[in-house]
VMD Tcl script that draws the C-alpha trace (Angstrom):
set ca {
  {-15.59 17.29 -19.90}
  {-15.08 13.70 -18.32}
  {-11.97 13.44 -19.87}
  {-10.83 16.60 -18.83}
  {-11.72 16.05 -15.09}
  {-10.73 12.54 -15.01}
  {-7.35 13.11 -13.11}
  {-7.19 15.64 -10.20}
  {-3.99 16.74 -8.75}
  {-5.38 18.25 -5.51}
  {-8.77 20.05 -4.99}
  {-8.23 23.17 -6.22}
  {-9.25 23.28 -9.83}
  {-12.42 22.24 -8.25}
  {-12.61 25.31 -5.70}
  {-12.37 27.16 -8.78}
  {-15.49 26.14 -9.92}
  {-16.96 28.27 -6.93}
  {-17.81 31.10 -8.10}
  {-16.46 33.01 -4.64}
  {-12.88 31.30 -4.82}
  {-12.42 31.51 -8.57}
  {-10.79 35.11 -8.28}
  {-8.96 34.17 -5.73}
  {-7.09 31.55 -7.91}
  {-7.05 33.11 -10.84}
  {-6.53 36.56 -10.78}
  {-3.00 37.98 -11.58}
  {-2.11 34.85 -12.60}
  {-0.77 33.92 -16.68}
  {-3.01 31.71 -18.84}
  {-0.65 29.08 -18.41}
  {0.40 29.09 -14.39}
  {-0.79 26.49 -12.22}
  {-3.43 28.10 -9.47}
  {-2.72 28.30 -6.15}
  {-5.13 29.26 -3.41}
  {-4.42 30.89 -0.04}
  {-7.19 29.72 2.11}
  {-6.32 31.19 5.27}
  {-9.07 33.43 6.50}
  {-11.61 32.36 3.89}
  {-15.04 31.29 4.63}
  {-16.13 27.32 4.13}
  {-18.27 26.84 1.48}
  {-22.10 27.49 1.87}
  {-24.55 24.67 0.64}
  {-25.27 26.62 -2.41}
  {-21.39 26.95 -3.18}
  {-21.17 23.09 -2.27}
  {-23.53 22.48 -5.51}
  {-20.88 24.37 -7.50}
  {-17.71 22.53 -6.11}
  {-19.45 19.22 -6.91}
  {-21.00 20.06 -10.13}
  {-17.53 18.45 -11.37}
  {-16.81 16.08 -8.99}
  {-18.85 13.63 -10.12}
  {-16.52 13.46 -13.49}
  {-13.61 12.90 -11.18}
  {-11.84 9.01 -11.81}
  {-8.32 9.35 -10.35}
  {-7.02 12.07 -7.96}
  {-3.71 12.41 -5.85}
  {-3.92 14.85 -2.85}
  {-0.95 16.02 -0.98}
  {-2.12 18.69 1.41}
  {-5.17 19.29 3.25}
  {-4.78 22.50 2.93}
  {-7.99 23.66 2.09}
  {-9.85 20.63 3.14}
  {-11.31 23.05 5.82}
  {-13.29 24.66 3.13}
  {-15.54 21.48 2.85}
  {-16.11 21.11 6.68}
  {-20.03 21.60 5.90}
  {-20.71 19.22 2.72}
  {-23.13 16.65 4.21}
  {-20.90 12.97 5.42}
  {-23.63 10.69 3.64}
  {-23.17 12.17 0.76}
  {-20.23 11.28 -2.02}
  {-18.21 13.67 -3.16}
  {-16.73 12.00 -5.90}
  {-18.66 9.06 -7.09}
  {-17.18 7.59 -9.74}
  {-13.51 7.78 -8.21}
  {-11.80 4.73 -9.03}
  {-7.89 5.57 -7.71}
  {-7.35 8.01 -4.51}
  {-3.41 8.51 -3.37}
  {-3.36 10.06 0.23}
  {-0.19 11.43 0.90}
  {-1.53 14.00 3.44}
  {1.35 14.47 6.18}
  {-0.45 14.07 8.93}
  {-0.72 10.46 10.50}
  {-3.90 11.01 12.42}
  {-5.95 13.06 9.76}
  {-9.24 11.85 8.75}
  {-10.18 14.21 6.10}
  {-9.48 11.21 3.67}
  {-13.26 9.97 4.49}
  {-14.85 13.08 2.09}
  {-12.93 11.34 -1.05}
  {-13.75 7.52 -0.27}
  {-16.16 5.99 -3.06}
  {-18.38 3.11 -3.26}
  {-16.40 2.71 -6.73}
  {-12.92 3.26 -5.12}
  {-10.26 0.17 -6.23}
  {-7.10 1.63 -5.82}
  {-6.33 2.86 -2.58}
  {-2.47 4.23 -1.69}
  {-1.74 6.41 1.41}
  {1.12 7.62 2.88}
  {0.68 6.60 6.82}
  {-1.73 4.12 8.69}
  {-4.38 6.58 9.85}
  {-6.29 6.46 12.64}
  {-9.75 5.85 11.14}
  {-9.44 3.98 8.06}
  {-10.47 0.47 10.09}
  {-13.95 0.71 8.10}
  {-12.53 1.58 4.94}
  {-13.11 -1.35 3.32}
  {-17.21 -1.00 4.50}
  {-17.43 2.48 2.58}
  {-15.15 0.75 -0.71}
  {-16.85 -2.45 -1.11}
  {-14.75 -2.49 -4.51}
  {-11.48 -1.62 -3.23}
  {-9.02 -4.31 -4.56}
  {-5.46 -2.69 -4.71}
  {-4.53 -1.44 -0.87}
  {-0.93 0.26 -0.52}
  {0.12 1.80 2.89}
  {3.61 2.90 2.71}
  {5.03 5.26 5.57}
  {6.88 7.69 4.45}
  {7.58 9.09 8.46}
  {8.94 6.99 11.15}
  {6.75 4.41 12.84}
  {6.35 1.91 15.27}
  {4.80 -1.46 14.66}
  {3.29 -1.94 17.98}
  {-0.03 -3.51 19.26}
  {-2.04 -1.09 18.67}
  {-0.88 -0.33 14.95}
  {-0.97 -3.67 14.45}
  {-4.55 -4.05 15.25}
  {-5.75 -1.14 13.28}
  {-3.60 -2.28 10.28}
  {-5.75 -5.72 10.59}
  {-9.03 -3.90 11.05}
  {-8.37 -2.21 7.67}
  {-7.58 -5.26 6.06}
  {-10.19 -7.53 7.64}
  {-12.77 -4.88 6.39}
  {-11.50 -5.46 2.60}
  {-12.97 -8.33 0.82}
  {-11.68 -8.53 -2.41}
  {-8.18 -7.42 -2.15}
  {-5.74 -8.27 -4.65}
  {-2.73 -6.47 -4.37}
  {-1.61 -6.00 -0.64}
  {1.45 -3.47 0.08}
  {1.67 -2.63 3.61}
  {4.25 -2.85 6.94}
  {4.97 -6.52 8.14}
  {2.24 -8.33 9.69}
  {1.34 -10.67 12.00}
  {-0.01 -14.09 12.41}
  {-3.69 -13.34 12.18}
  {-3.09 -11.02 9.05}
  {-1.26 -13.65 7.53}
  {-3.86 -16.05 8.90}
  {-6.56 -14.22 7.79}
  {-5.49 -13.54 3.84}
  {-4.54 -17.14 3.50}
  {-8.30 -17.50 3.82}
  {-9.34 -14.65 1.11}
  {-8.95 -16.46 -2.57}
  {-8.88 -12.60 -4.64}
  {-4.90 -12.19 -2.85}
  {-2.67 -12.08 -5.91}
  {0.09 -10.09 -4.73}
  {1.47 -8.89 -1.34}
  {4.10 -6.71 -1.04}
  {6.12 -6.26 2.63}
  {7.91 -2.91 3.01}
  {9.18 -1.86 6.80}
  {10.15 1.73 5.17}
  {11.21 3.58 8.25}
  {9.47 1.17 10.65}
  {10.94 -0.16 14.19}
  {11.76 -3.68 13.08}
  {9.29 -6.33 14.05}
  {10.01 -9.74 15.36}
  {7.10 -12.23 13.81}
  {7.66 -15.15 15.97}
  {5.61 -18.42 15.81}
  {5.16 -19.95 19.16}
  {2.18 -19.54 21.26}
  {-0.20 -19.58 18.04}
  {-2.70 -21.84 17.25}
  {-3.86 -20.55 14.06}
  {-5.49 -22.47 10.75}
  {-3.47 -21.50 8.46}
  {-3.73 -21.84 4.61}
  {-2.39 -22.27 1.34}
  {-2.33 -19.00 -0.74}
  {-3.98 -20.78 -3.60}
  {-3.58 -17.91 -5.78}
  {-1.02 -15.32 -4.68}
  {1.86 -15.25 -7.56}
  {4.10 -12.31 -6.52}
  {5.51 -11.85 -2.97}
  {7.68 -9.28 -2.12}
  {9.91 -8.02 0.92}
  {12.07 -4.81 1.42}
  {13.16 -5.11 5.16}
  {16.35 -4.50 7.03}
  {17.09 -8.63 8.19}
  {15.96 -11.54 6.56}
  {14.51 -12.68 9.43}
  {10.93 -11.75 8.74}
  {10.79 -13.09 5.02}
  {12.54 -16.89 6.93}
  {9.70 -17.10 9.09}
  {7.02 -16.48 6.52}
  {7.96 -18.56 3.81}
  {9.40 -21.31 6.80}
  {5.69 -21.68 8.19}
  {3.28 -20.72 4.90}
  {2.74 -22.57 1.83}
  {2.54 -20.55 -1.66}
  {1.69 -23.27 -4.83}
  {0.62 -20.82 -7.22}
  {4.05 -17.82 -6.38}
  {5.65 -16.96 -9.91}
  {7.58 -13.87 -8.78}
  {9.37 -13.64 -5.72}
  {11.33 -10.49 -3.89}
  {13.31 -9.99 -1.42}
  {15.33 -6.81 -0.12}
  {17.41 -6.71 2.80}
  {19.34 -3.94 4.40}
  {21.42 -6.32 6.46}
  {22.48 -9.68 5.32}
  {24.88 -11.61 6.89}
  {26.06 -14.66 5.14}
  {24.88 -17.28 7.51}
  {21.69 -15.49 7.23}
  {21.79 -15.83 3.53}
  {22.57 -19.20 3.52}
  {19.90 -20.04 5.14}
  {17.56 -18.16 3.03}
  {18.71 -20.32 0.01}
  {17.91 -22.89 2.01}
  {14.83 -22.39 2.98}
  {13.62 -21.49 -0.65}
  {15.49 -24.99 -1.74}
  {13.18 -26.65 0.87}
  {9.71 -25.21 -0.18}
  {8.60 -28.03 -2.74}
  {5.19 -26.70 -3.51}
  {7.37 -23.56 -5.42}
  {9.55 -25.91 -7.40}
  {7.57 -26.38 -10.37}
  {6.04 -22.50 -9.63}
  {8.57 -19.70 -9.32}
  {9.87 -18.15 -12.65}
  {11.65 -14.70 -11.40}
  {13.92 -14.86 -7.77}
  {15.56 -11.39 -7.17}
  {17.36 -11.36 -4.06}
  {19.33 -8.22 -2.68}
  {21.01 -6.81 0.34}
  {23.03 -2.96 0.63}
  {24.98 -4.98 3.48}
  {28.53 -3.40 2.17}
  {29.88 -5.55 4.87}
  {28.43 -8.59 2.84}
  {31.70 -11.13 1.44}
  {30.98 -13.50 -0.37}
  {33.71 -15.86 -2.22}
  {33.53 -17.48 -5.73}
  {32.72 -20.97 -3.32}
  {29.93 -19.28 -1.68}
  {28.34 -18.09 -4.91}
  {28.72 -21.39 -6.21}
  {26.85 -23.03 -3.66}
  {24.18 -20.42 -3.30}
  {23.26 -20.99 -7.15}
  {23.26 -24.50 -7.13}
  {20.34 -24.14 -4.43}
  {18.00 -22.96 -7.06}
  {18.73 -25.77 -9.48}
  {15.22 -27.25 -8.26}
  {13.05 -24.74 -9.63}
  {12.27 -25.80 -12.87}
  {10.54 -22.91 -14.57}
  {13.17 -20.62 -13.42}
  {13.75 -18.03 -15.97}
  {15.39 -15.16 -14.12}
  {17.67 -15.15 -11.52}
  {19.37 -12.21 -9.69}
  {21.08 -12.13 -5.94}
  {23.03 -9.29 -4.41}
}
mol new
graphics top color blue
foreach p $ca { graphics top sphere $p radius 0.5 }
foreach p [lrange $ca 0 end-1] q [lrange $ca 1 end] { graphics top cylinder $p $q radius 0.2 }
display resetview
């Protein structure tokens, strides 16, 4: 039975376990169709019902919802309580930027962590997951990186405490300030998906910055290189192995003097193995001169083993 409830596409194999919804999934249906339940104008579960739905639960390790559907259904289960306490991996890809629902599947034993917008209330997520180590927010809508996102993307952050893999919307100084500090960071990941762009720029700071003694794979997907210059111009990486970077728009100057800037950073040189830079910039020309000299800025590194730009 733990096996066979380990992974849960969606709640509503669980409904099923009610004894009131189980016709309502089931019946009509062959042995081998997936259910489907129409909750519209059905009564939430009672307490006594609630027992049934989590009489499984418990079993739960990994679950993926896309929908809150029928999330309405569990409006009366008690908010101390866990639903599923044993889940390890929860993917959120609920719609809905300002839904909360998400709360009923967090789990003092939750480590992987994906969702598909920055909600509203996850800012204490990382007080109900005390083992949450893998954190991915990627926004599949459009978004804005203003203030206020920006301080509820580093209230979710600054509420995780052993986070080692990072993939979120660019950040700002403080963020960047603030993981430099936290020794678990292996890998961050940059993504500004369907984001406005965001300009990181480094006067008026005073911040104590330091080195990510342990982060070995940093990676960007954003439409300039402007973002990635400034980070790796003004941070300090020793132990980065892997490094990433995807641009939409990449003007040759502007690749130029991202070669240069990765030529500069010393503390890499005896560090980076993979460097995979690309751009879709059709507009990009480069001649056999340019490629020539763009190479022979990575002749430093030297535990390179792959290499691959544009």
């Amino acid at each position: 039975m733990n096996l066979l409830w380990a992974n849960v596409n969606g709640i509503d194999l669980l409904l099923g376990c009610v004894t009131r919804i189980h016709p309502m999934l089931y019946r009509g249906r062959e042995v081998f169709q997936i259910p489907r339940l129409r909750s519209e104008g059905v009564e939430p579960l009672s307490e006594d019902e609630n027992r049934q739905f989590l009489r499984h639960a418990a079993r739960v390790r990994s679950m993926h919802i896309r929908s809150d559907q029928h999330l309405r259904l569990l409006k009366v289960l008690p908010t101390q309580k866990y639903m599923f306490p044993r889940l390890l991996s929860l993917t959120w890809d609920v719609p809905h930027p300002n839904n909360r629902d998400f709360q009923l599947f967090l789990s003092p034993t939750l480590r992987h962590f994906q969702v598909s917008a920055l909600h509203t209330d996850m800012q204490s997520i990382g007080i109900h997951c005390p083992a949450l180590d893998h954190l991915s927010i990627e926004a599949s809508g459009e978004c804005t990186v203003d203030e206020q996102g920006l301080l509820r993307l580093a209230e979710t952050i600054f509420s995780c405490k052993q986070l080692k893999h990072l993939v979120c919307p660019p950040l700002d100084w403080a963020i960047w300030n603030h993981l430099s500090h936290l020794p678990t960071i292996l890998k961050v990941g940059i993504g500004d998906y369907n984001c406005t762009p965001f300009k990181l720029a480094r006067s008026n700071i005073n911040l104590n910055f330091a080195p990510f003694i342990n982060l070995v794979v940093l990676e960007f997907s954003v439409k300039t290189a402007a973002y990635p210059i400034a980070v790796m111009k003004h941070l300090e990486f020793p132990a980065l192995k892997d490094l990433e970077v995807s641009v939409s728009v990449l003007p040759w100057a502007e690749a130029e003097e991202l070669f240069r800037i990765l030529s500069q950073c010393r503390t890499w040189h005896r560090t980076l193995e993979d460097i995979a830079i690309f751009s879709d910039d059709e507009k990009l020309q480069t001649s056999s001169t340019n490629s020539l000299t763009a190479t022979s800025q990575f002749f430093c590194f030297a535990q390179l083993r792959t290499l691959a730009h544009f």
